[in-house]
PyMOL Python script that loads the backbone (N, CA, C, O; Angstrom):
from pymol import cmd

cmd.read_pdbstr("""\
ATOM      1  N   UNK A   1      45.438  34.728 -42.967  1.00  0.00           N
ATOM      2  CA  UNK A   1      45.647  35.852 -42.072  1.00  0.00           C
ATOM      3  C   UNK A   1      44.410  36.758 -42.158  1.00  0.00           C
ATOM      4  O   UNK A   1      43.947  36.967 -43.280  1.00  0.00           O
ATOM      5  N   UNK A   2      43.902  37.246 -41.219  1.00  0.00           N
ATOM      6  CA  UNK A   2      43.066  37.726 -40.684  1.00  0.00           C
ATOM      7  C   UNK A   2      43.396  39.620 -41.502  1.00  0.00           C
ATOM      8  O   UNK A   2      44.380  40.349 -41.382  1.00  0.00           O
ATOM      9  N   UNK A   3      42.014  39.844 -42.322  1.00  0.00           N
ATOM     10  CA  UNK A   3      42.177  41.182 -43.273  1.00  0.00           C
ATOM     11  C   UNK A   3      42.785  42.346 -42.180  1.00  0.00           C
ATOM     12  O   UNK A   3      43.523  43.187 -42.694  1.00  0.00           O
ATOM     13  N   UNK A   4      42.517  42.471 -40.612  1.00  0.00           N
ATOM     14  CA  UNK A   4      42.942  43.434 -39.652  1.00  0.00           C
ATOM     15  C   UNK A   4      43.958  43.246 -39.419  1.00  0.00           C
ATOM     16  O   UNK A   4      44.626  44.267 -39.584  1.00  0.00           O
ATOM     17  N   UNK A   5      44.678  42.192 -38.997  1.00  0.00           N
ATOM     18  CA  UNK A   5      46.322  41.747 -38.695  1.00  0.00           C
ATOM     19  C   UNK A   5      46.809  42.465 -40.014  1.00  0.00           C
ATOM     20  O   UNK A   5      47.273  43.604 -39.965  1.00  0.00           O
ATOM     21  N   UNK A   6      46.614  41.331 -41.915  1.00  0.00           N
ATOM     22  CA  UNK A   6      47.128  42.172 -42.541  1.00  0.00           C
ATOM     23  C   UNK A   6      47.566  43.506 -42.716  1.00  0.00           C
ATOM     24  O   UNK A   6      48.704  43.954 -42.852  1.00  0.00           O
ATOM     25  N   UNK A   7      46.288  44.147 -42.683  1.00  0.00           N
ATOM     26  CA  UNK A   7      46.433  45.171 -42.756  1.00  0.00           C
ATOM     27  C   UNK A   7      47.435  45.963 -41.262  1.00  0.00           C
ATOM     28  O   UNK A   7      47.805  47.121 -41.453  1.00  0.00           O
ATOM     29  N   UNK A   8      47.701  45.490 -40.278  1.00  0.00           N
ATOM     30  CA  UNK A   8      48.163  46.608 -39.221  1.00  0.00           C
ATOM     31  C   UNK A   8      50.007  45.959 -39.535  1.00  0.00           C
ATOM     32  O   UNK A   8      51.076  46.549 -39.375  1.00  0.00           O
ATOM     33  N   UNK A   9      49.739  44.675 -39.977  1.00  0.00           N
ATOM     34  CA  UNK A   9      51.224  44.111 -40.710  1.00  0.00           C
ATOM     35  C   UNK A   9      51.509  44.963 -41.812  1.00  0.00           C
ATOM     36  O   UNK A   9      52.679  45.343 -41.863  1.00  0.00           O
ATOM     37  N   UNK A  10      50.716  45.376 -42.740  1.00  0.00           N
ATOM     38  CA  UNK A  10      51.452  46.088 -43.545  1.00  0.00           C
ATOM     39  C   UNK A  10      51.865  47.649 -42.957  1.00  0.00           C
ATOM     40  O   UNK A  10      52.896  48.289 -43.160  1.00  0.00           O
ATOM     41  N   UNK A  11      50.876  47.941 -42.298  1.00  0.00           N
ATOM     42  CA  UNK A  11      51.158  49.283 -41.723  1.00  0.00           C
ATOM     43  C   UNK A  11      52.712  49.295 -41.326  1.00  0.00           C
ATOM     44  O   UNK A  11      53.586  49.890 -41.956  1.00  0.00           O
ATOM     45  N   UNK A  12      52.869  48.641 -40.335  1.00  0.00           N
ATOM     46  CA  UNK A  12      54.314  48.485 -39.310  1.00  0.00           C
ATOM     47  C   UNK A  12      55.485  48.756 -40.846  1.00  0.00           C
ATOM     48  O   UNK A  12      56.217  49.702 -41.134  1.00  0.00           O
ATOM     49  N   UNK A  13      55.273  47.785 -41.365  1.00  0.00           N
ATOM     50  CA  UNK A  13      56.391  47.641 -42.617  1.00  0.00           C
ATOM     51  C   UNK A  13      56.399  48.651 -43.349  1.00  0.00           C
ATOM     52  O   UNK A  13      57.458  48.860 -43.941  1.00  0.00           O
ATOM     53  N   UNK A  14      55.215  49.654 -43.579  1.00  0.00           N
ATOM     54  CA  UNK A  14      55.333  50.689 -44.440  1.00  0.00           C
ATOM     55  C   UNK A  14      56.585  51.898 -43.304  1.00  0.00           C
ATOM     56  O   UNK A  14      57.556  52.522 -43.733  1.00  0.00           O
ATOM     57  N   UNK A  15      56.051  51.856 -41.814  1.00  0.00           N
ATOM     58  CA  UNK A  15      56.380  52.679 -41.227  1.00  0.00           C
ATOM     59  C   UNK A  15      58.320  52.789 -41.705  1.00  0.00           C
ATOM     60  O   UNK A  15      59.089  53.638 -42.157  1.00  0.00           O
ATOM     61  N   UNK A  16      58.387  50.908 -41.106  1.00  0.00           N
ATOM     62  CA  UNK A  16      59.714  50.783 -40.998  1.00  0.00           C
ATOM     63  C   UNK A  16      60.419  51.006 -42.232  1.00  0.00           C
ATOM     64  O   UNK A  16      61.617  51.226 -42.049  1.00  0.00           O
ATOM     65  N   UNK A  17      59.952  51.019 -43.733  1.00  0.00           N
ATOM     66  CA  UNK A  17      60.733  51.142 -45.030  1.00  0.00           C
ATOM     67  C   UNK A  17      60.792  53.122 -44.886  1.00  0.00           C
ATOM     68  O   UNK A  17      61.819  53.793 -44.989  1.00  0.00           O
ATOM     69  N   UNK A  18      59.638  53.563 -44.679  1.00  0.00           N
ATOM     70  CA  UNK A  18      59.640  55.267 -44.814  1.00  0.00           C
ATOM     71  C   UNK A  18      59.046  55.000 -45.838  1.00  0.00           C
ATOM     72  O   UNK A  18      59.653  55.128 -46.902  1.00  0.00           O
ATOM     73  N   UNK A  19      57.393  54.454 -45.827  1.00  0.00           N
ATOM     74  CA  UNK A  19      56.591  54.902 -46.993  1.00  0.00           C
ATOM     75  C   UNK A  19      55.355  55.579 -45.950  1.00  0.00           C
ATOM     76  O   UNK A  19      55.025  55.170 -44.837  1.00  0.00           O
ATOM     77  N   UNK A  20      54.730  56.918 -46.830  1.00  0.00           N
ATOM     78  CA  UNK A  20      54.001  56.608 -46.020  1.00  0.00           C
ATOM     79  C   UNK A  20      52.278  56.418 -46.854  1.00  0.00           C
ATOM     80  O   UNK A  20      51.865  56.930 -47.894  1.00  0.00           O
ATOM     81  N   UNK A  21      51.743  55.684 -46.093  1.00  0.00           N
ATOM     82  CA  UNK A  21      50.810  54.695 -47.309  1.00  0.00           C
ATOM     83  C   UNK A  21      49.802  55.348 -47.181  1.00  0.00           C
ATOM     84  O   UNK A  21      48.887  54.722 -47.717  1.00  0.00           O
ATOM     85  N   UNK A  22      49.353  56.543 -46.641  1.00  0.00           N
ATOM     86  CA  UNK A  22      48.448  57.939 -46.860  1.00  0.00           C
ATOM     87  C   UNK A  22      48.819  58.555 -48.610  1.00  0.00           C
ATOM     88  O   UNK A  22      47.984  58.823 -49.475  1.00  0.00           O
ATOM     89  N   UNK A  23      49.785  58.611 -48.676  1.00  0.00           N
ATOM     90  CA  UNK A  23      50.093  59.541 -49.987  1.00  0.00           C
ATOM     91  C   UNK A  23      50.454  58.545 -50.899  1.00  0.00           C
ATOM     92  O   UNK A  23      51.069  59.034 -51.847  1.00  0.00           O
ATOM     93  N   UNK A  24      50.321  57.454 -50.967  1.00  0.00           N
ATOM     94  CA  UNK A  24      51.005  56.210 -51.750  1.00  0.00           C
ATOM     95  C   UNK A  24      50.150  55.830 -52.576  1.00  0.00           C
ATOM     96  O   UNK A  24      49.727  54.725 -52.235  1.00  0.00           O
ATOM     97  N   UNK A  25      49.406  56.417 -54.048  1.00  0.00           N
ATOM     98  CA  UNK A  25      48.146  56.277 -54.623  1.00  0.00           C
ATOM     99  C   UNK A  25      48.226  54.407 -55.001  1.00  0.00           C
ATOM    100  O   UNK A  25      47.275  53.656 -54.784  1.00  0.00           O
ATOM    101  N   UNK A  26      49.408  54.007 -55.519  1.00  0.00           N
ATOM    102  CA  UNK A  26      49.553  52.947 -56.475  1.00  0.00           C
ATOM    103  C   UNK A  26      49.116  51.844 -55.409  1.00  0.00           C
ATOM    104  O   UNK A  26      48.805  50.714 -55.788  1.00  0.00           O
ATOM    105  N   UNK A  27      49.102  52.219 -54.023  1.00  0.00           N
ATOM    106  CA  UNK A  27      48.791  50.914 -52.897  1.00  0.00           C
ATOM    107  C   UNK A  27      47.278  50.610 -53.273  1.00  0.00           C
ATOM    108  O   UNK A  27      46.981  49.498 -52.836  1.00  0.00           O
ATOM    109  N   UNK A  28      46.485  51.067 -53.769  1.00  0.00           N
ATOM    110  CA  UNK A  28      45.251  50.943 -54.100  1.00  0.00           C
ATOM    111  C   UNK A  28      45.044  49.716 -55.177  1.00  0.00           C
ATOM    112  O   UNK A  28      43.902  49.321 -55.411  1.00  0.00           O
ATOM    113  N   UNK A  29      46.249  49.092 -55.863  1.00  0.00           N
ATOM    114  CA  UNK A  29      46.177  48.392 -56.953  1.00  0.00           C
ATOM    115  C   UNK A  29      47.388  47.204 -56.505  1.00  0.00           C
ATOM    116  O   UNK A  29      47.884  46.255 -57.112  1.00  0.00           O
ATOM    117  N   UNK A  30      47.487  47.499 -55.800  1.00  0.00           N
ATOM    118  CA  UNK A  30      48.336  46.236 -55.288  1.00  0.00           C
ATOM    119  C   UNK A  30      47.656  45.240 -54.428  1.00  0.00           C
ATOM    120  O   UNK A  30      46.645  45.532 -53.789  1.00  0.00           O
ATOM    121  N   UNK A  31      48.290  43.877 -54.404  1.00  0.00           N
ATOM    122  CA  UNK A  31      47.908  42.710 -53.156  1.00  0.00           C
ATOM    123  C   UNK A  31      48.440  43.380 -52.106  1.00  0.00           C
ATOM    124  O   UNK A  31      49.159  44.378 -52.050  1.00  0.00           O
ATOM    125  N   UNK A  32      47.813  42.434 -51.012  1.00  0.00           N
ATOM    126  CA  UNK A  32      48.384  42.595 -49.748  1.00  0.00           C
ATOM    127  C   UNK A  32      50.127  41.589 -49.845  1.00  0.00           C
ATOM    128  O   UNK A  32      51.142  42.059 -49.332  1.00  0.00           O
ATOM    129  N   UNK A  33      50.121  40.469 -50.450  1.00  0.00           N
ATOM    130  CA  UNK A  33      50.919  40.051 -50.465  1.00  0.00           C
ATOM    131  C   UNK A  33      52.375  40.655 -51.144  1.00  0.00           C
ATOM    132  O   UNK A  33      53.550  40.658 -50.778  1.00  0.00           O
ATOM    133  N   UNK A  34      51.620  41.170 -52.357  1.00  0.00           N
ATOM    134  CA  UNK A  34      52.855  41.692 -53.557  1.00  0.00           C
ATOM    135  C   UNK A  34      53.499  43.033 -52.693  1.00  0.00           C
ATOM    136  O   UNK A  34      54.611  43.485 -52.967  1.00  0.00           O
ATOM    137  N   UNK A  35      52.583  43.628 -51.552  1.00  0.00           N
ATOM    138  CA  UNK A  35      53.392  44.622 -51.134  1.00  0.00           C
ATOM    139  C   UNK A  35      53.929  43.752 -49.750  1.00  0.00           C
ATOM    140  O   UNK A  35      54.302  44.695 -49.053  1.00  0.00           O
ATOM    141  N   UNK A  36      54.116  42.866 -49.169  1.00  0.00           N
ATOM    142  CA  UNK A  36      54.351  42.753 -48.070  1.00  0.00           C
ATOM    143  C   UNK A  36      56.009  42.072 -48.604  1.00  0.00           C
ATOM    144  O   UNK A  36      57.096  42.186 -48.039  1.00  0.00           O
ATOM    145  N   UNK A  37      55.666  41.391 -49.837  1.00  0.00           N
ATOM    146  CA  UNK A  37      56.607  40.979 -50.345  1.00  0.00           C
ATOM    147  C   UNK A  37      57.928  42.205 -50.866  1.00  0.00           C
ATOM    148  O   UNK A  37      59.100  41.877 -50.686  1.00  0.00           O
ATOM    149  N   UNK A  38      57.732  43.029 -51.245  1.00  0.00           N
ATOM    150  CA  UNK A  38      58.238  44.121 -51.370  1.00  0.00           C
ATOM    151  C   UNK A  38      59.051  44.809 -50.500  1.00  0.00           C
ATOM    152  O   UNK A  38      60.208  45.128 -50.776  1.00  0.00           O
ATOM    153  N   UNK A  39      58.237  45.166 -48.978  1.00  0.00           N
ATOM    154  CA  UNK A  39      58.340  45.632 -48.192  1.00  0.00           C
ATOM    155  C   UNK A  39      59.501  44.724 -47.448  1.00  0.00           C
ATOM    156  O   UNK A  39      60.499  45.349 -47.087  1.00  0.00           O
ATOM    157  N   UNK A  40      59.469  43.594 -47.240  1.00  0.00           N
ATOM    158  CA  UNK A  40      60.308  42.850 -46.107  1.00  0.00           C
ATOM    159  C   UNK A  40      61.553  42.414 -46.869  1.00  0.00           C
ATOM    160  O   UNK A  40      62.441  41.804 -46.273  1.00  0.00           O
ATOM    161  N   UNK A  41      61.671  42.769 -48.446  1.00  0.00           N
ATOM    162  CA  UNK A  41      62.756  42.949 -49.464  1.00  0.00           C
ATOM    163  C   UNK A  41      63.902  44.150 -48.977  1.00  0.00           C
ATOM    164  O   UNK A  41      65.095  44.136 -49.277  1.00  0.00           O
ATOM    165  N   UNK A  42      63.339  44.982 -48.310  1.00  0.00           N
ATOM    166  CA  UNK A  42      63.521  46.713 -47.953  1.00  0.00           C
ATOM    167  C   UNK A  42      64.748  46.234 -46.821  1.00  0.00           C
ATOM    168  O   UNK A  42      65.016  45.116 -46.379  1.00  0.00           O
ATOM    169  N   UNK A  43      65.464  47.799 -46.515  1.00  0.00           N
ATOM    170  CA  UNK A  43      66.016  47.823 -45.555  1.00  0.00           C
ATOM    171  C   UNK A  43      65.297  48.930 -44.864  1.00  0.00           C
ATOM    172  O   UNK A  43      64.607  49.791 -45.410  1.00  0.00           O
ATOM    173  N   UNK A  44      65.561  48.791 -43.529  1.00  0.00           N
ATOM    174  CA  UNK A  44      64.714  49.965 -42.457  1.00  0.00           C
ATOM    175  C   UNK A  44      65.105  51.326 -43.359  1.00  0.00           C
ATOM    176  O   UNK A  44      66.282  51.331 -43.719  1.00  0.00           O
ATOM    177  N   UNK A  45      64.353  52.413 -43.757  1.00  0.00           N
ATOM    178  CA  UNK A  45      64.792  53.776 -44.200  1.00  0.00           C
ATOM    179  C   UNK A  45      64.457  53.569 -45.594  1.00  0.00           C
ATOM    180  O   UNK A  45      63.873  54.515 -46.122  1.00  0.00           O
ATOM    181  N   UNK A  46      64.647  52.738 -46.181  1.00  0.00           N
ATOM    182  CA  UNK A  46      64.840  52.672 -47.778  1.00  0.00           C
ATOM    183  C   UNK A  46      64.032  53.558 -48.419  1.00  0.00           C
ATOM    184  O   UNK A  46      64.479  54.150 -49.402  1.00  0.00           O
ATOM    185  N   UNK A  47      62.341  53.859 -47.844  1.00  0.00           N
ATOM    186  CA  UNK A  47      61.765  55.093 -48.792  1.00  0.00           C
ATOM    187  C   UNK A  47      61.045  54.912 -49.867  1.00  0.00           C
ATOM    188  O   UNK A  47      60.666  53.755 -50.050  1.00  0.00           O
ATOM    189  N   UNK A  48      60.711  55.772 -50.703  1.00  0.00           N
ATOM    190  CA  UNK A  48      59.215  55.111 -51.749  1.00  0.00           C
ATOM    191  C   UNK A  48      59.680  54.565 -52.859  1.00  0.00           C
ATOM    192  O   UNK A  48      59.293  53.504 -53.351  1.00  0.00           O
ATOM    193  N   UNK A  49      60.636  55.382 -53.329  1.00  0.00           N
ATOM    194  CA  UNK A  49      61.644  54.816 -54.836  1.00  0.00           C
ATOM    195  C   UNK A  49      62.367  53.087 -54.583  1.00  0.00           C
ATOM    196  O   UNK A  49      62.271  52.208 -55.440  1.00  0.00           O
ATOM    197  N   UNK A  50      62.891  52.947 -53.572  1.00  0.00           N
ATOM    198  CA  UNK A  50      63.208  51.816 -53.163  1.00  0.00           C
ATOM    199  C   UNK A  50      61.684  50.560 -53.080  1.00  0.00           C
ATOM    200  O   UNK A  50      61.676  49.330 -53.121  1.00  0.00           O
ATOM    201  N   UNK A  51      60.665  51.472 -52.964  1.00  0.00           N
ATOM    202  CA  UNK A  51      59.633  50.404 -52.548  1.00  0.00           C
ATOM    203  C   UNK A  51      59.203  50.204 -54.223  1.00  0.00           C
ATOM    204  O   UNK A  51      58.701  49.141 -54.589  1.00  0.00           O
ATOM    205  N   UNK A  52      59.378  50.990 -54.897  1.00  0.00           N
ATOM    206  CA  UNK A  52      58.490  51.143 -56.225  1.00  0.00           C
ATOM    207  C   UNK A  52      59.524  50.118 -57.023  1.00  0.00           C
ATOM    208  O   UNK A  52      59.048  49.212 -57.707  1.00  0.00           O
ATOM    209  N   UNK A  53      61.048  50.313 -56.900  1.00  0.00           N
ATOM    210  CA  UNK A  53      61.991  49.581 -57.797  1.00  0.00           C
ATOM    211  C   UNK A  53      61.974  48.420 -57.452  1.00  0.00           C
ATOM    212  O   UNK A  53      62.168  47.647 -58.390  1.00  0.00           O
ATOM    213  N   UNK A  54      61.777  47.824 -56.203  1.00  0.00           N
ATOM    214  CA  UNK A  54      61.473  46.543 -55.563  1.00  0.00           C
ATOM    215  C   UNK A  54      60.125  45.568 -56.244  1.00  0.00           C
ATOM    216  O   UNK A  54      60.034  44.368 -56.504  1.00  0.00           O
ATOM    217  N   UNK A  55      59.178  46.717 -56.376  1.00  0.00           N
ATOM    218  CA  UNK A  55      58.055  46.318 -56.852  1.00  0.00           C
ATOM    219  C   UNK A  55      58.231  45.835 -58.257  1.00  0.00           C
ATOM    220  O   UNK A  55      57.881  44.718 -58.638  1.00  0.00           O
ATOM    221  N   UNK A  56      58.829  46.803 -59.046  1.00  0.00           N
ATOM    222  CA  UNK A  56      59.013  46.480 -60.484  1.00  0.00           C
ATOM    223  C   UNK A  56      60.084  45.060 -60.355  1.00  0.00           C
ATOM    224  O   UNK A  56      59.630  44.007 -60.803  1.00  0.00           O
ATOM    225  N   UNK A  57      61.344  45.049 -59.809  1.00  0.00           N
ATOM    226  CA  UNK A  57      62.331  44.492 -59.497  1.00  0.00           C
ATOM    227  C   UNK A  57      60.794  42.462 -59.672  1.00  0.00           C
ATOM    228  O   UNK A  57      60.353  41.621 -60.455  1.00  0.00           O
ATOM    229  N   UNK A  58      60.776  42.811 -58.620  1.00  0.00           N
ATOM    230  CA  UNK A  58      59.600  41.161 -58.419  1.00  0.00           C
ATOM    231  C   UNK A  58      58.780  41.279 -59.571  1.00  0.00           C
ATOM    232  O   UNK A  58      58.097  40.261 -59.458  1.00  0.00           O
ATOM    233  N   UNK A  59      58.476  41.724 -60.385  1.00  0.00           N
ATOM    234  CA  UNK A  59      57.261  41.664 -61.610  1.00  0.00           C
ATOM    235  C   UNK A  59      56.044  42.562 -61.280  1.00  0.00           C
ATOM    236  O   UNK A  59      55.448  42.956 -62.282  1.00  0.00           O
ATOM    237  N   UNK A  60      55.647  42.888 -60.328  1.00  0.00           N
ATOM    238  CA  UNK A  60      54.102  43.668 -59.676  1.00  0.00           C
ATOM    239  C   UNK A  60      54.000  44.822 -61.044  1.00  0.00           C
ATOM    240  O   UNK A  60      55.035  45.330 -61.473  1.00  0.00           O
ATOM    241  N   UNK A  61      53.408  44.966 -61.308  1.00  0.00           N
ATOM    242  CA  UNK A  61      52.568  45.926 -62.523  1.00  0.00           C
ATOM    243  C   UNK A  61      51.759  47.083 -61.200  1.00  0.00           C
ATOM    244  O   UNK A  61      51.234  46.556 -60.219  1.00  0.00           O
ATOM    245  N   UNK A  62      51.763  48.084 -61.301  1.00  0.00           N
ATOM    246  CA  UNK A  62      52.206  49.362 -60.584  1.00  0.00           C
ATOM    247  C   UNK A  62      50.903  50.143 -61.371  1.00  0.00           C
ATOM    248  O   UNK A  62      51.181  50.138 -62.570  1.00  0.00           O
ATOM    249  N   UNK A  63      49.744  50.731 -61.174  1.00  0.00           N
ATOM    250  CA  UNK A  63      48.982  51.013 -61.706  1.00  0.00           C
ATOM    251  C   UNK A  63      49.035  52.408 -61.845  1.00  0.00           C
ATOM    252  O   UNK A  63      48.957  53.076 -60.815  1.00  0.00           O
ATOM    253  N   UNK A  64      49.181  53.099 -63.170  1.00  0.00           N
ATOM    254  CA  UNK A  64      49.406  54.735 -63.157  1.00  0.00           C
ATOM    255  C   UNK A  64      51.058  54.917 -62.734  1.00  0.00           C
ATOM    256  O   UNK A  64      51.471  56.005 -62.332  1.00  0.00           O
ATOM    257  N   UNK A  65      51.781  53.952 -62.847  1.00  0.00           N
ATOM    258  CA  UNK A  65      53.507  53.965 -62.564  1.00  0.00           C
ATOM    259  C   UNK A  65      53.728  53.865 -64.185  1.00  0.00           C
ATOM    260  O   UNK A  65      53.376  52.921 -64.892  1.00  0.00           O
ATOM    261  N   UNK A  66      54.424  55.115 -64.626  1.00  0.00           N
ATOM    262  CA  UNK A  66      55.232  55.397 -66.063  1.00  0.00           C
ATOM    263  C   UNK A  66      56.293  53.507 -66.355  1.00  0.00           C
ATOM    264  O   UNK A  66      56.970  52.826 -65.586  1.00  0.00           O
ATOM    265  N   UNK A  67      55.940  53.360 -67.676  1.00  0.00           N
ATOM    266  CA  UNK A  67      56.904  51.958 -67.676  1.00  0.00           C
ATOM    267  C   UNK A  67      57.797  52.351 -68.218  1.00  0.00           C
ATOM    268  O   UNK A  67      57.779  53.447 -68.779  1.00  0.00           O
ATOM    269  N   UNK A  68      59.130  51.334 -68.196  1.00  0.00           N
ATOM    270  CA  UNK A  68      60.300  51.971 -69.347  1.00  0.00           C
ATOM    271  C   UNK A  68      59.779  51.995 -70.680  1.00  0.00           C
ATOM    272  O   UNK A  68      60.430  52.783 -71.366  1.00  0.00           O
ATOM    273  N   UNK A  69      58.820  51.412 -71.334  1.00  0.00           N
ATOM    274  CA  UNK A  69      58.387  51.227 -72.454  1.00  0.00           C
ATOM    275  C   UNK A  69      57.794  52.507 -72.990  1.00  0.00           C
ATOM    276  O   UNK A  69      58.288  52.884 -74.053  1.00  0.00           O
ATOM    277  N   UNK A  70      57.026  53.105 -72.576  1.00  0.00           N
ATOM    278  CA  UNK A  70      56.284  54.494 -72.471  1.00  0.00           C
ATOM    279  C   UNK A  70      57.276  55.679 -72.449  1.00  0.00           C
ATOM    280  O   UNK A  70      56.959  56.741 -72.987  1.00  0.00           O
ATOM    281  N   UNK A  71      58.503  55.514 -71.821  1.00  0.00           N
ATOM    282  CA  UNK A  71      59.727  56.444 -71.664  1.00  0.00           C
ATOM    283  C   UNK A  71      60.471  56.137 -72.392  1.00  0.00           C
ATOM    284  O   UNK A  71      61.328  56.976 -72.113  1.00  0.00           O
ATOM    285  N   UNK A  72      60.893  55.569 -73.176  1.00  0.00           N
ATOM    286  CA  UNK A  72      61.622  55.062 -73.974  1.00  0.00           C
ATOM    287  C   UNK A  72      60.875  55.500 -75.549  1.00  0.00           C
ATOM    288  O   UNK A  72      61.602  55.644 -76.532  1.00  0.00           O
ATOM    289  N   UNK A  73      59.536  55.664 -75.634  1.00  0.00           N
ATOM    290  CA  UNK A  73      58.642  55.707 -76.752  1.00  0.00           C
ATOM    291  C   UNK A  73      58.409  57.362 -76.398  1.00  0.00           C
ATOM    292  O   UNK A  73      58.064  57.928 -77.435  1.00  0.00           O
ATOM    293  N   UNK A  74      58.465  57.991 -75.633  1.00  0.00           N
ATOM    294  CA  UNK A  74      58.140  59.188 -74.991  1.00  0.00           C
ATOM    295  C   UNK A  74      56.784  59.364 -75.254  1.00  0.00           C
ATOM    296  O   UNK A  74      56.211  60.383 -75.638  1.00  0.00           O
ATOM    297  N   UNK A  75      56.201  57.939 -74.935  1.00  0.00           N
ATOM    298  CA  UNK A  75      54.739  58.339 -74.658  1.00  0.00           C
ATOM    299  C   UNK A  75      54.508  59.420 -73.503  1.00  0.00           C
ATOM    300  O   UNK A  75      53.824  60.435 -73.632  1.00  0.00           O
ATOM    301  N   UNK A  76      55.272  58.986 -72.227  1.00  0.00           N
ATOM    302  CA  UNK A  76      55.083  60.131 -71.666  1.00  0.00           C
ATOM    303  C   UNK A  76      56.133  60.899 -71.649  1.00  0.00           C
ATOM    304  O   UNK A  76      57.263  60.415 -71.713  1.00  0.00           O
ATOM    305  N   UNK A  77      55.873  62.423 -71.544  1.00  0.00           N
ATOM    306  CA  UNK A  77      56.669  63.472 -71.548  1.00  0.00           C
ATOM    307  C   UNK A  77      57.240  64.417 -70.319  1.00  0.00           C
ATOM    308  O   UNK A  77      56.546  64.742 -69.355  1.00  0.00           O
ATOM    309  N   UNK A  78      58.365  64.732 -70.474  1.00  0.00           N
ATOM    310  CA  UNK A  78      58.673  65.172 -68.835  1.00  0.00           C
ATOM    311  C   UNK A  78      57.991  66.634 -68.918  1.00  0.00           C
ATOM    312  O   UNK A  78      57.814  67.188 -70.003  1.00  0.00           O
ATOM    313  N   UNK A  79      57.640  67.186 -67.744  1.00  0.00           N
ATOM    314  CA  UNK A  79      56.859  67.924 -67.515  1.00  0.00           C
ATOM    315  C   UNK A  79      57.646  69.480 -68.274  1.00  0.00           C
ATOM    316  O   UNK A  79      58.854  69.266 -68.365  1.00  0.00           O
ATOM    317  N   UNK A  80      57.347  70.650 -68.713  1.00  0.00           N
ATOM    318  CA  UNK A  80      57.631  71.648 -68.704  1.00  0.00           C
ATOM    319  C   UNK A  80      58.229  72.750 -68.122  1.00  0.00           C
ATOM    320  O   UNK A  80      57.659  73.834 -68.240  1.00  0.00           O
ATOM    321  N   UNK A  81      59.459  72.662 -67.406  1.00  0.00           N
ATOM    322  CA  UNK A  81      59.534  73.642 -66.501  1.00  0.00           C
ATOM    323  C   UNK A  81      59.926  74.859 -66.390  1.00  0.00           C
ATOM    324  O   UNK A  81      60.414  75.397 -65.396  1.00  0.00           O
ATOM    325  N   UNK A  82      59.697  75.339 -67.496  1.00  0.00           N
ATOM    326  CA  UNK A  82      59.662  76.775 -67.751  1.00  0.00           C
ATOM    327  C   UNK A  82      58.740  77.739 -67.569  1.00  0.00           C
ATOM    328  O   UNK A  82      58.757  78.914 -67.936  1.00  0.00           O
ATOM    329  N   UNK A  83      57.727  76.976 -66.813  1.00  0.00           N
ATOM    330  CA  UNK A  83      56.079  77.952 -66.708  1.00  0.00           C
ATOM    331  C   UNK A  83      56.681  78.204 -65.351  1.00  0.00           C
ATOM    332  O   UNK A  83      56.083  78.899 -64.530  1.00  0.00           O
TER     333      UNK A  83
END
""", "prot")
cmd.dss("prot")
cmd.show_as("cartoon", "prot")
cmd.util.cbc("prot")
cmd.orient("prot")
């Protein structure tokens, strides 16, 4: 498949899940495939959490996405919200 088709194929699918792939940093570290695969997993509406659990759900490693391992270890920490 042709890198322009891909790409206007993934567009359509981002539209139709409700991602929108302007603000979506982790798309930068993904295949074209691992997200298309993701995406056509989706129901119309499903949204970014649905796209991210899908992702984990198939195996895709999520770049700068907190793992359960790290939360579980409280490597990372929930933010402060008392400031």
């Amino acid at each position: 498949m042709a890198d322009e088709q891909t790409f206007e194929i993934l567009l359509s699918e981002f539209r139709r899940v409700g991602v929108d792939p302007d603000t979506f940093s982790a798309m930068l570290a993904l295949r074209p495939e691992e997200a298309l695969r993701a995406l056509r997993a989706l129901a119309d509406g499903a949204g970014p959490s649905a796209f991210l659990a899908q992702l984990r759900k198939n195996g895709t490693v999520i770049a700068g996405a907190p793992t359960d391992d790290a939360r579980k270890n409280r490597l990372i920490r929930p933010r402060d919200k008392s400031a």
